[in-house]
RODO-2510 file (C-alpha; in nm, 4 decimals, decimal comma):
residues 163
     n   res          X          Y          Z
     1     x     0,0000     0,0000     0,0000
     2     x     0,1371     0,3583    -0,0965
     3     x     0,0028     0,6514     0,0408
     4     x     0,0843     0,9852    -0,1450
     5     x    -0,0196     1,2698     0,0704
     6     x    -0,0903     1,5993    -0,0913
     7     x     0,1482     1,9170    -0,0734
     8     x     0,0809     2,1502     0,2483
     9     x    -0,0621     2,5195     0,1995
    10     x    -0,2017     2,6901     0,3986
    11     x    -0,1208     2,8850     0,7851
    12     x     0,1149     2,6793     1,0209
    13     x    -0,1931     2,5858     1,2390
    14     x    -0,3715     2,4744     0,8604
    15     x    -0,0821     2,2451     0,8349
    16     x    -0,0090     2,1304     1,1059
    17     x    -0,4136     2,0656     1,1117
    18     x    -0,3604     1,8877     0,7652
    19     x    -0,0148     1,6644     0,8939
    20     x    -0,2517     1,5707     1,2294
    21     x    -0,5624     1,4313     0,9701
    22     x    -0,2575     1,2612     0,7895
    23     x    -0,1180     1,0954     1,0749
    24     x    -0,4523     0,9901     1,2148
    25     x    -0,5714     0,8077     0,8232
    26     x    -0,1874     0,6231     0,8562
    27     x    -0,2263     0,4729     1,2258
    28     x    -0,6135     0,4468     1,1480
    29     x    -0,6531     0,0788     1,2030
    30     x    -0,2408     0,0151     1,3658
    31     x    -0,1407    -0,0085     1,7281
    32     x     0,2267    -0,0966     1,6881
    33     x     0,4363     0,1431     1,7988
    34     x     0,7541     0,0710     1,5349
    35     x     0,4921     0,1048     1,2268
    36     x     0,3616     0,4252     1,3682
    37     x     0,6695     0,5707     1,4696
    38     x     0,7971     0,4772     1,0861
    39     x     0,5420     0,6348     0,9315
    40     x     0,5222     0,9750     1,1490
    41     x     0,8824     1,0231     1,0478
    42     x     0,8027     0,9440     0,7148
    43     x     0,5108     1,1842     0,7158
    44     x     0,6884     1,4427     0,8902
    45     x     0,9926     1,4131     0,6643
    46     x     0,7876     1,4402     0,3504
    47     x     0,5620     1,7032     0,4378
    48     x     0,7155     1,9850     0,5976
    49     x     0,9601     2,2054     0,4415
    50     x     1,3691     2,2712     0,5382
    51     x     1,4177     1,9605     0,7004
    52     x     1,7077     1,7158     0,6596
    53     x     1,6457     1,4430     0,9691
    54     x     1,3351     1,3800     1,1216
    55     x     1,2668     1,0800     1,3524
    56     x     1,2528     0,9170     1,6687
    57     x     1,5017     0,7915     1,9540
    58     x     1,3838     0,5367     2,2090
    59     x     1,4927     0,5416     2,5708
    60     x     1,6440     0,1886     2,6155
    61     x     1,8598     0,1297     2,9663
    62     x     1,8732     0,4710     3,0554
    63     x     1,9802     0,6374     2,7357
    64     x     1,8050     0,7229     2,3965
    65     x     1,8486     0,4978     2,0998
    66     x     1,8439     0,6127     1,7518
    67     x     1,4619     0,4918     1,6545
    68     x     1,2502     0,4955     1,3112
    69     x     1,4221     0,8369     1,1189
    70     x     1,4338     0,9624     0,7600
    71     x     1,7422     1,1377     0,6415
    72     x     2,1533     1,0532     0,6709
    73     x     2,2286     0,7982     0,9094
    74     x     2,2108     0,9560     1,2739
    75     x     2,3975     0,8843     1,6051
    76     x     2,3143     0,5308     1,7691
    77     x     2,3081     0,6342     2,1500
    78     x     2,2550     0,9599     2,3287
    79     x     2,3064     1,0287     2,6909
    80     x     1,9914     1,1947     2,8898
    81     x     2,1240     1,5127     2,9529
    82     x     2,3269     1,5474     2,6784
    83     x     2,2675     1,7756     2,4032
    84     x     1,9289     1,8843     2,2085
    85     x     1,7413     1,5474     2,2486
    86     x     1,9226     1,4582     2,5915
    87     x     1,8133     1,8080     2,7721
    88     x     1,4596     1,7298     2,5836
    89     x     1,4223     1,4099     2,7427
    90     x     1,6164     1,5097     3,0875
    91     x     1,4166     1,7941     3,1637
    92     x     1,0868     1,7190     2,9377
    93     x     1,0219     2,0068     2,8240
    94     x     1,0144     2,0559     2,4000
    95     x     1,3476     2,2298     2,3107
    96     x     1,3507     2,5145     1,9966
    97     x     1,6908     2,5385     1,9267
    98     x     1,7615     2,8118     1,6674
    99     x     2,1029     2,7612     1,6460
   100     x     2,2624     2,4103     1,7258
   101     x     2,5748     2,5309     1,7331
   102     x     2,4910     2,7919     1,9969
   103     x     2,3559     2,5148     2,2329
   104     x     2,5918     2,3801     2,5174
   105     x     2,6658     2,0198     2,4671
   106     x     2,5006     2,0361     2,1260
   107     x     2,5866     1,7034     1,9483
   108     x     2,6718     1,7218     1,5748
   109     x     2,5325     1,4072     1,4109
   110     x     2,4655     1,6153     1,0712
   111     x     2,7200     1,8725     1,0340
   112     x     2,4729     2,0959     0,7655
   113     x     2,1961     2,1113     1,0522
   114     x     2,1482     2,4323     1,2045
   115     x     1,8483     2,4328     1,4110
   116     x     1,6395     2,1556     1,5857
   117     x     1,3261     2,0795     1,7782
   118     x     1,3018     1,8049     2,0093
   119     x     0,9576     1,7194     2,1605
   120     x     0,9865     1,4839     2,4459
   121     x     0,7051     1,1472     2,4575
   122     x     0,5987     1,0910     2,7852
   123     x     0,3550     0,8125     2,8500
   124     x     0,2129     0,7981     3,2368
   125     x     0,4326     1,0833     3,2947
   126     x     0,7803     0,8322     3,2198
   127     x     0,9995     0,9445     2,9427
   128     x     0,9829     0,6930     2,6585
   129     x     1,1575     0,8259     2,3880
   130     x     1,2076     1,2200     2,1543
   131     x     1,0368     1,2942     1,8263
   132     x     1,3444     1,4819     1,6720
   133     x     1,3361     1,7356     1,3760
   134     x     1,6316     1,8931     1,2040
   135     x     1,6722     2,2176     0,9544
   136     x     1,9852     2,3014     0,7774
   137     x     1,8023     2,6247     0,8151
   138     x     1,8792     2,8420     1,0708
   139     x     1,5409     2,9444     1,3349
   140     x     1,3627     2,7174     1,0993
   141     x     1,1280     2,6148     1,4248
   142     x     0,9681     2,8652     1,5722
   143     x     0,6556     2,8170     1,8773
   144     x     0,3993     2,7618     1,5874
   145     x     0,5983     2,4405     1,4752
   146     x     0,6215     2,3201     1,8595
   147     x     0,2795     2,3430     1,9273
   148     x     0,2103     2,1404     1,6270
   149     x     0,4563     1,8794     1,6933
   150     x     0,3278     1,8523     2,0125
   151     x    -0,0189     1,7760     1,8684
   152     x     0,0928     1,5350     1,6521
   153     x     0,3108     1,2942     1,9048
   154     x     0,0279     1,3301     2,1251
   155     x    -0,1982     1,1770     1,8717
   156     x     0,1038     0,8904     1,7791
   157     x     0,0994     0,8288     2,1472
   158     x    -0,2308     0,8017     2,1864
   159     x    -0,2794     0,5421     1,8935
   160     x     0,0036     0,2951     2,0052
   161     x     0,0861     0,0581     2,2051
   162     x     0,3770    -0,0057     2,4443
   163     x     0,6912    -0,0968     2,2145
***
């Protein structure tokens, strides 16, 4: 099955609107976590403009693991604490970086990206993983694109099991 989803117009809210309806039609009728985690990066990836990584790591024994992505390969491990998707998960709170290479501890998987979002998944209030975004572009996130991304691992949450 293929699934070719139409180009994005419209406000940040109208697309981020448009990537939620998305998302929901892909994990419609799937619970597993891996599949839905595969195709939000996918979506994600396709779908929104200036990005060059977009994907998941998993907190496995105390660190994050590089999860479902799209884009060059990524680093395997990250310590919690530890740079953009380490002070995401550390502190959870959703960290707009507008300049990576501004950010203390900032680890440089992808030497072209410039700025990052990192939107920590919490289930029962536990960290379980970061939904990780990156832009070549610098201040390519702004709030609009956090409280979208929010939205939208909210909803993958919601429609997956335990992985």
């Amino acid at each position: 099955m293929s699934f070719a989803a139409p180009a994005l117009s419209g406000t940040k809210p109208e697309q981020y609107a448009e990537l939620a309806s998305q998302l929901g039609g892909l994990m419609a009728d799937e619970r597993d976590f891996i599949a839905n985690a595969a195709n939000m990066a996918a979506l994600i990836y396709t779908q929104l403009d200036g990005l060059n990584w977009a994907g998941l790591y998993l907190m496995r024994s105390g660190e994050l693991v590089l999860g479902p992505f799209q884009g060059k390969p990524a680093c395997i491990r990250i310590p919690l604490g530890r740079g953009v998707c380490g002070t995401a998960a550390a502190t959870r709170e959703t960290q707009v970086v507008a300049d990576v290479h501004a950010f203390p501890g900032h680890i440089a998987c992808d030497a072209d990206s410039r700025s990052e979002i990192v939107v920590p998944l919490l289930r029962d209030g536990v960290i379980i993983g970061v939904l990780d975004l990156d832009s070549p572009r610098p201040g390519r996130f702004d709030e609009g694109d956090r409280a979208g991304l929010e939205a939208l691992a909210a909803l993958f949450l919601d429609a997956s099991d335990d992985f």
